[in-house]
C-alpha positions as CSV (number, residue, x, y, z in Angstrom):
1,X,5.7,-39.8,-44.7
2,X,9.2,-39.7,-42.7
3,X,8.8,-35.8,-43.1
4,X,5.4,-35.6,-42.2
5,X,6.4,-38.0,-38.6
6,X,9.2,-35.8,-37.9
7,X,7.3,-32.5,-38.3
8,X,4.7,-33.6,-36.4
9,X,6.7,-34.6,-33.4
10,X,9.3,-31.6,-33.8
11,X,5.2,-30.0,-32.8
12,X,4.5,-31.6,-30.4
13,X,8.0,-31.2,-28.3
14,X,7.3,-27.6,-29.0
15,X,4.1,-27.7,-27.4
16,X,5.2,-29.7,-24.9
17,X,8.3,-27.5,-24.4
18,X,5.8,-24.5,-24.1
19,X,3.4,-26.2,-21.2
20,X,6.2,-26.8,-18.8
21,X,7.7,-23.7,-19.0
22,X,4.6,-21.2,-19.1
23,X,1.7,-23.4,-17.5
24,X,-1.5,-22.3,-17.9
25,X,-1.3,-18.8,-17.1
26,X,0.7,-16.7,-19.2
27,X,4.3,-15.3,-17.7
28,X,3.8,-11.6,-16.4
29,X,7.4,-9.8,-15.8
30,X,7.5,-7.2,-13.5
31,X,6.6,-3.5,-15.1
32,X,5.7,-2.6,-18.6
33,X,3.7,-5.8,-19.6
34,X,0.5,-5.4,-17.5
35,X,-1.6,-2.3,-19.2
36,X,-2.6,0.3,-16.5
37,X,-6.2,0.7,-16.1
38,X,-9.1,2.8,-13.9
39,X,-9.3,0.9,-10.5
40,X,-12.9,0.4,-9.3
41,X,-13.4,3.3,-6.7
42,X,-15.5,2.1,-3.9
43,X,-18.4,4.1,-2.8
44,X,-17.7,7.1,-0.4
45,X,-18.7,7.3,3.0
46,X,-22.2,8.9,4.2
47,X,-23.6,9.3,7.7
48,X,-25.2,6.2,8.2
49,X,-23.0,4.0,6.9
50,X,-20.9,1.1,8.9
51,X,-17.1,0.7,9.2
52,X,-15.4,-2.4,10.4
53,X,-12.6,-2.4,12.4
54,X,-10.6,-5.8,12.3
55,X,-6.8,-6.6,13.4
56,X,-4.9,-8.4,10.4
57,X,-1.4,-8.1,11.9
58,X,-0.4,-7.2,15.2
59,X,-1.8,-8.1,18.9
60,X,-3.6,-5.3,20.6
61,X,-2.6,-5.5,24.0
62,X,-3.8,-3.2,25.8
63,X,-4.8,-1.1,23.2
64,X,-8.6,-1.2,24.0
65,X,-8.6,2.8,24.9
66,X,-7.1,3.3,21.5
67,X,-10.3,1.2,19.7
68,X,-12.9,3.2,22.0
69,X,-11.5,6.4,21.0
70,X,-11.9,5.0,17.1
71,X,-15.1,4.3,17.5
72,X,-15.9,7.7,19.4
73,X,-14.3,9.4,16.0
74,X,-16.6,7.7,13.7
75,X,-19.8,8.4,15.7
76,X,-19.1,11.8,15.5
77,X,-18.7,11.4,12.1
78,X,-22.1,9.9,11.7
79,X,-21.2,6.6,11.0
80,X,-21.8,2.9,12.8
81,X,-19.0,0.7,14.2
82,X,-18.3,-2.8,13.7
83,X,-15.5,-4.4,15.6
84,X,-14.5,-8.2,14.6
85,X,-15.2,-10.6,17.0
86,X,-11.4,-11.8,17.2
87,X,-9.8,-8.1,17.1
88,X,-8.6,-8.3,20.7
89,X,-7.6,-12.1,20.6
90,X,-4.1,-13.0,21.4
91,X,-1.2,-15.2,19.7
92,X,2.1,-15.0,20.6
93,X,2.9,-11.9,18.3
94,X,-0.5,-11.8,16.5
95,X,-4.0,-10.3,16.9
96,X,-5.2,-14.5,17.6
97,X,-4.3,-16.5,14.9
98,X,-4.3,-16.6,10.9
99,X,-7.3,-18.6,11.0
100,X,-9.0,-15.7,13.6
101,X,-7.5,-12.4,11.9
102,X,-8.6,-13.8,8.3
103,X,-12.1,-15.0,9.3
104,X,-12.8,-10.9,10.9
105,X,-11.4,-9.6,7.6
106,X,-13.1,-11.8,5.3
107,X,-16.5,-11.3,7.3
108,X,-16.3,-7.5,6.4
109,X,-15.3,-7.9,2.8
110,X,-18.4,-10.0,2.6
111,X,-20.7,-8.4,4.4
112,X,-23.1,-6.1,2.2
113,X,-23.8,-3.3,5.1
114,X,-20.0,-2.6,5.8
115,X,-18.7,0.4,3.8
116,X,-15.3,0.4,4.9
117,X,-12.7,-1.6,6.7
118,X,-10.2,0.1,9.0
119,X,-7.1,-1.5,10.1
120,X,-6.6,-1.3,13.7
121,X,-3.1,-1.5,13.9
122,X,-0.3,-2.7,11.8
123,X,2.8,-4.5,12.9
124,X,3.4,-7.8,11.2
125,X,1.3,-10.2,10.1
126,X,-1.1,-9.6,7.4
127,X,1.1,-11.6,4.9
128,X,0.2,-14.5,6.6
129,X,-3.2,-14.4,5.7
130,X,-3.4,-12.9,2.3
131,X,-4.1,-16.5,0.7
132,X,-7.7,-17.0,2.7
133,X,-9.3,-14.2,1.2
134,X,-11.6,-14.5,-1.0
135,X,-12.9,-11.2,-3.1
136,X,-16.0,-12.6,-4.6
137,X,-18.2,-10.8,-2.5
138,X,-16.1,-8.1,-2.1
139,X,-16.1,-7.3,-5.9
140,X,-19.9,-6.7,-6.1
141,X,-20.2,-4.6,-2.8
142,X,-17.0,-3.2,-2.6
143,X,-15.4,-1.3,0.2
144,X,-12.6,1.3,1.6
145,X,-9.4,-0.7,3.1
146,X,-7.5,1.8,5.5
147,X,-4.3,1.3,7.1
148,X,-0.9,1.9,6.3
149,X,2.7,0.0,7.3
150,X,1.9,-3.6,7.1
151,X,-1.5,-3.2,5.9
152,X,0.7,-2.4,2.5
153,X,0.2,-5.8,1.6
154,X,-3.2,-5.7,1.8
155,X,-3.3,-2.3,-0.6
156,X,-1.3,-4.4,-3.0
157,X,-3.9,-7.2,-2.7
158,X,-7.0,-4.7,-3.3
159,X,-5.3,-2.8,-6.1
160,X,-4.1,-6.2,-7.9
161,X,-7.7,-7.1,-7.8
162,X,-8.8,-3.7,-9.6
163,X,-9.7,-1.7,-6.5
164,X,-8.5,2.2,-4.9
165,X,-7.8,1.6,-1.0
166,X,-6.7,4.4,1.4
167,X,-3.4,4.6,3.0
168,X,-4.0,6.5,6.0
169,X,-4.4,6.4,10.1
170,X,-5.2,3.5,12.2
171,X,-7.3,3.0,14.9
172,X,-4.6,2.6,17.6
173,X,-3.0,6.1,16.0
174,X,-5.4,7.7,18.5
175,X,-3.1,7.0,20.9
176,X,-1.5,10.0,20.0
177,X,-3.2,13.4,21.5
178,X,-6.2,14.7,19.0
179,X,-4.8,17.8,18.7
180,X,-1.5,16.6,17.2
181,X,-2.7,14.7,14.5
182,X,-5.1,16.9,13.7
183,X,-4.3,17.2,9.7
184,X,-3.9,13.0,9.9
185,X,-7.4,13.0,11.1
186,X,-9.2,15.7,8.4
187,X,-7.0,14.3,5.5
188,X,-8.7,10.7,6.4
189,X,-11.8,11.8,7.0
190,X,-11.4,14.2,4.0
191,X,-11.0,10.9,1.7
192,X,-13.3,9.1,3.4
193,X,-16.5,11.1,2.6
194,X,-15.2,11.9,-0.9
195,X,-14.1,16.0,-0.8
196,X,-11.1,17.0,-2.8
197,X,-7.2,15.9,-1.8
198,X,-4.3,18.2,-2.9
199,X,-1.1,18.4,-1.1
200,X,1.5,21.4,-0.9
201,X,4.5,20.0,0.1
202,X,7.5,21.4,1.8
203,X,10.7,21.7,-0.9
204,X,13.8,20.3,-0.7
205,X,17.2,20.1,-2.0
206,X,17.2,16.5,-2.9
207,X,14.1,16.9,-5.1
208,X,14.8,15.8,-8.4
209,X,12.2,18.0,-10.5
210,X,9.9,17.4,-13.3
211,X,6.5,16.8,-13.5
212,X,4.4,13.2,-13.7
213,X,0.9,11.7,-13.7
214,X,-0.1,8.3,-13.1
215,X,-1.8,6.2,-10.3
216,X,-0.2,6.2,-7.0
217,X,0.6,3.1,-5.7
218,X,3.2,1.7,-2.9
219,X,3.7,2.3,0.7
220,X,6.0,0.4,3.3
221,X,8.9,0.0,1.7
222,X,10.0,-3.2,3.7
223,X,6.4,-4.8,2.3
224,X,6.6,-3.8,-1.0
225,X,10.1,-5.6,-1.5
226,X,9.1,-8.9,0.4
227,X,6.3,-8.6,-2.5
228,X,8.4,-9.4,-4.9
229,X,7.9,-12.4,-6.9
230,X,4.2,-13.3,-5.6
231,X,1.3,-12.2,-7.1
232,X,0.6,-9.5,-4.9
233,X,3.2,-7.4,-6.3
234,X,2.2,-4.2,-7.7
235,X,3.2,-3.1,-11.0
236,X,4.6,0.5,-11.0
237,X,4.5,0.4,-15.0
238,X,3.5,4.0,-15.9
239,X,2.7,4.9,-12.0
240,X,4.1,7.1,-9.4
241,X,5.3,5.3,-6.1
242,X,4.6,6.3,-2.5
243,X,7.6,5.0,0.2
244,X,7.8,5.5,3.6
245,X,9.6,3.2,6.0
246,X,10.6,2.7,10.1
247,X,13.7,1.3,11.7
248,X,15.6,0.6,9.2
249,X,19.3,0.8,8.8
250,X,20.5,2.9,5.7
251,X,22.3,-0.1,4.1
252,X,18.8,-2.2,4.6
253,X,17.2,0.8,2.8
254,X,19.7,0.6,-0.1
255,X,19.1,-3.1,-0.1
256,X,15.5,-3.1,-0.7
257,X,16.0,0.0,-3.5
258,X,18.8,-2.3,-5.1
259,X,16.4,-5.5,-5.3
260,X,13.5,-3.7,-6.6
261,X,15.6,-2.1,-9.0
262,X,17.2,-5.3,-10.3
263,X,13.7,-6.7,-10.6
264,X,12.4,-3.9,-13.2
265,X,10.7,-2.3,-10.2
266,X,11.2,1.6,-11.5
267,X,12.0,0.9,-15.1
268,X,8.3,1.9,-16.5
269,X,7.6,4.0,-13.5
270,X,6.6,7.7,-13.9
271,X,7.6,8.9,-10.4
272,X,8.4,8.8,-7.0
273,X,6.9,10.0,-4.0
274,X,9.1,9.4,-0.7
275,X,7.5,10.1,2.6
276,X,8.9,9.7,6.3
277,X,11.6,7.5,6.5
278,X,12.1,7.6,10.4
279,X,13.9,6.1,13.1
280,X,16.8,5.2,10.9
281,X,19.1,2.7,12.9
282,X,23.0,3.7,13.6
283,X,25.2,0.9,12.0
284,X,28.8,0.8,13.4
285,X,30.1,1.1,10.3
286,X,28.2,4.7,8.9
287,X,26.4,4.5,5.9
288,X,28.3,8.0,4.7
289,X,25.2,10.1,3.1
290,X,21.9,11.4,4.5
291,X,19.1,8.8,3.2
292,X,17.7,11.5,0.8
293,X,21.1,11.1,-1.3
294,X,21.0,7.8,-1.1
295,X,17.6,7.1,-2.6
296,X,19.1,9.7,-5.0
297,X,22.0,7.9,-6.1
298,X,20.2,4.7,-6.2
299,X,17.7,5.6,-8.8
300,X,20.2,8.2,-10.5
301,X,19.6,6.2,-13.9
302,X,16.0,7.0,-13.9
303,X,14.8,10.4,-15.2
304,X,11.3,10.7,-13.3
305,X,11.1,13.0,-10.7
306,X,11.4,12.4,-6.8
307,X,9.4,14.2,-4.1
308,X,10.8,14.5,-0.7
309,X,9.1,15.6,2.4
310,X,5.7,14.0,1.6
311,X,4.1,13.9,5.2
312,X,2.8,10.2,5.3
313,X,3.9,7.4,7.3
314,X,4.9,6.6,10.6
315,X,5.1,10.4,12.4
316,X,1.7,12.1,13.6
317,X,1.3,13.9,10.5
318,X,0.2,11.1,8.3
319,X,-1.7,12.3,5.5
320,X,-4.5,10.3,3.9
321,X,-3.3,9.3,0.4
322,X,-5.8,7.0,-2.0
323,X,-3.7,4.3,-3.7
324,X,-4.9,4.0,-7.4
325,X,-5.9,7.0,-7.7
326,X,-4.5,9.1,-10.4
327,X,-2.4,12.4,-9.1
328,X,-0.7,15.3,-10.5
329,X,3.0,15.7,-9.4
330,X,4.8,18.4,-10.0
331,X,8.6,18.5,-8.1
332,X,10.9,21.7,-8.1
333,X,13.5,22.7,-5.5
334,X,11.1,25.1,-3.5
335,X,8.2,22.9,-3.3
336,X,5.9,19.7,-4.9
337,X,2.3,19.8,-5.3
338,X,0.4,16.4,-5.3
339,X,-3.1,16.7,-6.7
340,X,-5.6,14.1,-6.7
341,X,-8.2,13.4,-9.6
342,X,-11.4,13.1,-9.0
């Protein structure tokens, strides 16, 4: 009888033991425990069809030229336009507040007659209101999400819920002269309607060659580290990852590589993919190596291969690229080639 007593409460601590440590939901580490699977492609565009524009992060101050000119682009694509209600609101740094910039987003994820939702500019902000959504209705009439920079955590969002999303232009990227961006423009539109997306990209000596496939995921780096730890952290287990980033110093850069790294961040992953990394701040004390070598040198321990010179991020040439989707890289010195599946 002791033994039986004693074995059944040595049970019970164990159980209890296991409760308080793991909760209710089981313990997912980053990489190589969550199986990769086919994301849920949303329907493509036709003429016809409605896109809204909403404003999850930044204010649009004086910016309404910008919007017009969006909407002019889609008309002449065929396609309806939906602008949120709260899109020009102002607060303090925001696009009116979380409650405003949530309510215009979740509006379009629910309504059944929007195809798409286009980011009107990025900024900061969407973090803020990535805990109001709600995906039910989303789920059974889903949709395109476009943006790029800080709509990144938005992408991460869709694609943790089992959805492709398309990193590409903005609205206020029509600021720019039409005739500039004219390769940003047919890529998106390109991805939009559903034709074919393959990419020739210029070689370089940093590429670190070798050939990959797996779903693309990723996009500002800044985002995709402040990710870490929530549940709208992607994981890169058996996928290639897109970077690009802005204004960074190269020691901030190195930082954010350093603390993905040590949080398993590359240690499944099948590739890299690094885009513009522009406007790099001067430190007084100099970093020492261009920022190719020392993305290099901070994944050296990793034998995927790494793509340079992908045109996608913050410079006019901002190529559409669907997150989720599975690609074809292949990296040598002279060149990479990035092919979409269909």
């Amino acid at each position: 009888m002791y033994i039986y007593i004693m074995s059944k409460i040595t049970f019970i601590t164990m159980l209890l033991c296991a409760v308080f440590f793991f909760g209710k939901t089981p313990v997912i580490a980053q990489n190589n425990t969550i199986k990769t699977t086919t994301l849920m492609r949303p329907p493509y565009l036709k003429a016809g069809d409605t896109v809204a524009i909403v404003a999850p992060s930044g204010i649009l101050k004086n910016r309404t030229t910008e919007i017009e000119k969006a909407k002019d682009l889609l008309k002449s694509w065929g396609l309806n336009t939906l602008v949120g209600k709260n899109v020009f609101n102002q607060n303090n740094h925001f696009a009116g507040t979380d409650a405003e910039r949530a309510e215009d987003l979740q509006q379009a994820m629910d309504d059944p007659k929007i195809s798409a939702i286009w980011c009107a500019r990025g900024g900061y902000g969407t973090v803020r209101i990535l805990d109001k959504l709600n995906y039910a209705k989303f789920k059974k009439k889903p949709k395109w999400v476009i943006g790029y920079s800080d709509i990144t955590a938005l992408h991460n969002q869709v694609h943790n819920e089992g959805f492709e999303s398309l990193h590409a232009m903005m609205g206020t990227s029509l600021q720019d002269d039409v005739t500039a961006i004219q390769e940003t423009i047919a890529t998106f539109k390109s991805a939009l309607f559903g034709k074919p997306l393959a990419y020739t990209l210029e070689g370089s000596k940093y590429n670190k060659t070798g050939t990959a496939s797996g779903q693309l995921v990723g996009g500002n780096l800044s985002i995709l580290q402040s990710m870490l730890g929530s549940k709208t952290s992607i994981d890169t287990a058996g996928k290639i990852l897109f970077i690009e980033e802005i204004g960074e110093y190269e020691y901030h850069i190195d930082r954010m590589l350093q603390s993905l790294k040590r949080a398993g961040y590359f240690d499944g992953c099948k590739g890299v993919l690094v885009g513009d990394i522009t406007k790099v701040r001067k430190n007084t004390t100099l970093w020492g190596s261009s920022v190719q070598q020392l993305i290099l040198d901070a994944l050296a321990e990793y034998t995927f291969p790494i793509a340079f010179n992908m045109p996608a991020g913050h410079e006019k040439d901002n190529r559409a690229l669907i997150l989720g989707r599975t690609v074809d890289l292949s990296v040598e010195k002279e060149k990479s080639v990035l092919k979409f599946k269909n």
